[in-house]
N, C-alpha and C positions, 0 to 999 in steps of 0.2 A: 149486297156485299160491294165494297168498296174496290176498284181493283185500278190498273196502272199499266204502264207498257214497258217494255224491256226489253233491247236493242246489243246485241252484242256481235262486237266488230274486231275482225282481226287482217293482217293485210293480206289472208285467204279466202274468208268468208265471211258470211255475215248472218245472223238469227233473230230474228223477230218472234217475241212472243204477246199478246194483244194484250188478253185478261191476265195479269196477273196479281194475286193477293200479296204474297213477299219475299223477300231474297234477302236470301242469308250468303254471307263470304267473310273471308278473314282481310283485314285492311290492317295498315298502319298501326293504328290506335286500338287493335283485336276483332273478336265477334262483332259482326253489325247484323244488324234486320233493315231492310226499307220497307217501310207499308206505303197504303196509297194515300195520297198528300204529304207526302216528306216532306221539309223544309228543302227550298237549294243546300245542294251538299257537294262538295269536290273531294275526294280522297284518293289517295294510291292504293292500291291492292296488293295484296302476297300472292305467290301460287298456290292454290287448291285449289277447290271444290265448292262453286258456286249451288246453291240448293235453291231451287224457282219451286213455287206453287203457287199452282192455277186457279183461277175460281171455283175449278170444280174438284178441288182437294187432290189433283194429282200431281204427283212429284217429280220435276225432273233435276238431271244431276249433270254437271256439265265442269269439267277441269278448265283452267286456265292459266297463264304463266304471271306475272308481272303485268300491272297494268291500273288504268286509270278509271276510278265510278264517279258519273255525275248524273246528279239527279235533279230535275229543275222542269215545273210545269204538269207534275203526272206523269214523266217520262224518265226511266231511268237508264242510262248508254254506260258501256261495258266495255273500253277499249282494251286490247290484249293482244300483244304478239301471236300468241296462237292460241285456239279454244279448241274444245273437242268433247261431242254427248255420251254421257257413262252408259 
């Protein structure tokens, strides 16, 4: 399975996750998915609820406010005022 990294930064903390298959949030422009090999992507984010899963089909759920996703290289970064794990 194909998988990717995904970095998420706030100016309290910070979370790494290694394997991941895809993440779901709401942007600008609605639903997104990133799988692994996105295209470069730059977009703004809405506040919710970021949805990760892992390689190994497990789900994590993670709130966040307003903020920036870019994806470039395998590696997708999550910048946000503030995050927080459901």
């Amino acid at each position: 399975m194909n998988t990717f990294r995904v970095e998420i930064t706030s100016i309290e903390d910070n979370i790494i996750f290694d394997k991941v298959s895809s993440v779901s949030l709401n942007g600008l422009e609605g639903k997104l998915m990133i799988l692994a090999n996105h295209a470069p992507y730059v977009i703004c984010i809405l506040p919710g609820i970021v949805v990760i899963k892992t390689d190994n089909a497990e789900e994590k759920k993670i709130t966040v406010d307003n903020g920036i996703l870019e994806v470039a290289k395998n590696n997708c970064n999550i910048i946000t005022y503030h995050f927080s794990l459901i």
